[in-house]
N, C-alpha and C positions, 0 to 999 in steps of 0.2 A: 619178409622185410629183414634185410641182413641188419645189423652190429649198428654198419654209418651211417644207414640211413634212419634205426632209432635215435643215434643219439642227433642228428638232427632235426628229427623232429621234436624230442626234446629240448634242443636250441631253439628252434623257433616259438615251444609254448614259452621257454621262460624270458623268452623277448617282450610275446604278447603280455605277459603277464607282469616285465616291466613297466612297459608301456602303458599298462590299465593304473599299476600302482603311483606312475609320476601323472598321468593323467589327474587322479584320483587324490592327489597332493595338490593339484594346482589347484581344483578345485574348493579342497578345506582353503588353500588361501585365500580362495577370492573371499568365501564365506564368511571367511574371519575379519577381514576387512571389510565389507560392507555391513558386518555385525557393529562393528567398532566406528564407521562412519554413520552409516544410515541413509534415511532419504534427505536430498537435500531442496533447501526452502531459500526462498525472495528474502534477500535482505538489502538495507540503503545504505550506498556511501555518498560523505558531503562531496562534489566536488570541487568547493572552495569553500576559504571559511567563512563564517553570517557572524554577524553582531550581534549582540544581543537586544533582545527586543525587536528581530528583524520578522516582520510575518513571512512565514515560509510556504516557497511556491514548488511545486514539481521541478523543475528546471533544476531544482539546485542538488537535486541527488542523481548519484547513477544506480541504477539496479544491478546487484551481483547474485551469483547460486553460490551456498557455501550447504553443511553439513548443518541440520536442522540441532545435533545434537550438541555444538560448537555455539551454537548462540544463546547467548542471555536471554533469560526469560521477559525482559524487557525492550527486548530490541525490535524494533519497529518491522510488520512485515508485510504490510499493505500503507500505501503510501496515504491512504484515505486520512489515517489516522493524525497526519498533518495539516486538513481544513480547520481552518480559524483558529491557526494556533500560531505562536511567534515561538522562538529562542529563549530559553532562561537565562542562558549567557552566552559567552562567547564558543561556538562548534567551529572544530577545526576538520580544515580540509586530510581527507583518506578515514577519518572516524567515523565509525559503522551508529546510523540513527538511532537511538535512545527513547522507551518513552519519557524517562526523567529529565532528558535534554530540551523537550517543550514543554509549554502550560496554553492555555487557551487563553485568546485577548482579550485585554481587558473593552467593554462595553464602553465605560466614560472611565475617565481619570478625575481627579477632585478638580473642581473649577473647571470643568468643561459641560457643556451641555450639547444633546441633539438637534441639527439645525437638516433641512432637507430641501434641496431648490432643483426647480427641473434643468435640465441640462440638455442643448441639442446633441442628439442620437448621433448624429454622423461626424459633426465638426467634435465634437465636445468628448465623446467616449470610445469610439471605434470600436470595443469588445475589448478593451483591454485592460482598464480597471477594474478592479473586480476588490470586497471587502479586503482592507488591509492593505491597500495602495495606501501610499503617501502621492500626495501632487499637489502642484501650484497651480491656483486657481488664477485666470488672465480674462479681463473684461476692458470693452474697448468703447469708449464713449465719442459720440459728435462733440466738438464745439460750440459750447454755449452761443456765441455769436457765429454770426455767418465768417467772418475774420479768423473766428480762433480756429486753432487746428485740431484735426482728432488724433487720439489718445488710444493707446491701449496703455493698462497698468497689471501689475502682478497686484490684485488685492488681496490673497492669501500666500503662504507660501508652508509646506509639508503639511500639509493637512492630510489629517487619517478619516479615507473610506471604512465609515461601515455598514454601509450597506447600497448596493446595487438593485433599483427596483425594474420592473418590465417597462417596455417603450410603449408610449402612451402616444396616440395620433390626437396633435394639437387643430385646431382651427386656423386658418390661414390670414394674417391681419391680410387684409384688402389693401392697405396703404403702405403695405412693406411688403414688394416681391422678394427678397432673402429672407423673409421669416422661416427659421423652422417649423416643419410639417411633423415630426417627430421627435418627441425628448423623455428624455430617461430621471427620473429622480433619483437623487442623488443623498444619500444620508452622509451627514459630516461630524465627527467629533471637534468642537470647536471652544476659544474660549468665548467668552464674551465678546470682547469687542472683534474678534476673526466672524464671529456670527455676526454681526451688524454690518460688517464690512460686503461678507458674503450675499445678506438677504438685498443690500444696497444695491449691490452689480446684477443681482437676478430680478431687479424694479425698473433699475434704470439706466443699465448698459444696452447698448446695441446686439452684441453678442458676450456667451462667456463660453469660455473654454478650457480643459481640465488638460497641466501636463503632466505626465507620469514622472513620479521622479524614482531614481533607482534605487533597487535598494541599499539601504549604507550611504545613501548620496545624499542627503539631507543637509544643504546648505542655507546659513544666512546671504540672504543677497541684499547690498547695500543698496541705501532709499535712492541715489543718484539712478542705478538700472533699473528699477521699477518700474518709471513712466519711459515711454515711447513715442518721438516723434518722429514721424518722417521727415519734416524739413529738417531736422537736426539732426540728421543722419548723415555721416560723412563717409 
C-alpha cells in the first residue's frame, strides 16, 4: 500500500467515525428530549363554554395528547370522572378539564322533594335523558265534554332528571289500543306544587311526554304557550 492510498483510507476511517459521532449526537438529542417531555397522556378540552351549574356530558370536551409531565396534577384524564357532576362555575371554551372546575350534583335543593311517575319508553324517553337532563314535561288531555277540545299543556317546565330507572313491560288497557306497552320511571327533582302538577298528568292525562331541553337553554315560557289547541291553530 503506497503513501495515497493510506492516507485514504485514513480519510475514509475519519469520515466513518464522523459519521458514528453526529450519528451519536442526534441521538443524545433525541434522549434529551424525550427526557424533558416524557410519555404523553389523554387530556380534555371544553369545546365551548358551559354555565355554571350545567351537568356535564361527553360531547362537550374534545380529547387531546399532550406531555404527561405538562399537566396539573389535577387535570382531568379519564372522562368517567365527569358522571353526575355539573360545573362550579362558568368553563371556558380551549380550557384544559379541571378536577376543581366540577363538584358532584346536588341530590335535592331546599324546598324540593323526589317525585317519580312512569313515562312511555318510546314516545316519552327515546334514550336520551339520562340523570341531569333538564326537560319540560307535556301531557295531553280529552275534553271534558264531547264539545270540548283536546289539550295538550306544558305542565312542567326545566325540571331536573335524577334518576333514569329500567323499562318496565306495562299491561295493556283493553279499552285503549294507544296504551303504552313499555315505560320507564322517571325520578324528578321537583317543588311542591311542580310535584302535584306532575303526579296530576301521570293520573289523568292521556299521554305524557318528556322534552329535552339544552343545556344553558332553560327558559320561562309564558302561560299564553302552554296550552295547545288545534282549532286555534292558525
Amino acid at each position: 500500500m503506497n503513501s495515497r492510498q493510506r492516507r485514504g483510507v485514513i480519510l475514509l476511517l475519519l469520515s466513518v467515525l464522523c459519521a458514528l459521532g453526529a450519528f451519536a449526537g442526534v441521538l443524545s438529542v433525541i434522549d434529551d428530549v424525550n427526557s424533558k417531555v416524557g410519555p404523553e397522556v389523554s387530556a380534555y378540552e371544553l369545546r365551548s363554554d358551559i354555565a355554571p351549574y350545567t351537568a356535564l356530558e361527553e360531547g362537550q370536551f374534545k380529547k387531546i395528547e399532550m406531555p404527561k409531565r405538562w399537566l396539573s396534577q389535577n387535570a382531568v384524564t379519564d372522562l368517567a370522572a365527569i358522571r353526575d357532576k355539573i360545573a362550579v362555575t362558568t368553563l371556558k371554551k380551549g380550557s384544559l378539564l379541571q378536577s376543581d372546575m366540577i363538584v358532584d350534583q346536588p341530590a335535592l335543593q331546599p324546598g324540593q322533594q323526589e317525585v317519580a311517575i312512569m313515562v312511555d319508553a318510546a314516545t316519552g324517553v327515546a334514550g336520551k335523558i339520562r340523570p341531569g337532563s333538564s326537560v319540560n314535561v307535556y301531557a295531553t288531555f280529552e275534553g271534558a265534554r264531547d264539545s270540548d277540545p283536546d289539550q295538550s299543556k306544558i305542565i312542567v317546565t326545566n325540571a331536573r332528571v335524577l334518576d333514569v330507572g329500567e323499562i318496565t313491560a306495562l299491561e295493556p288497557d283493553r279499552n285503549d289500543r294507544d296504551s303504552a306497552t313499555d315505560a320507564v320511571p322517571i325520578t324528578f327533582a321537583l317543588s311542591t306544587l311542580d310535584a302535584q302538577r306532575i303526579t296530576y298528568a301521570e293520573s289523568f292525562a292521556k299521554r305524557v311526554r318528556l322534552a329535552l331541553v339544552a343545556p344553558g337553554g332553560a327558559t320561562t315560557i309564558p302561560d299564553q304557550d302552554r296550552t295547545y289547541e288545534l282549532v286555534t291553530d292558525k
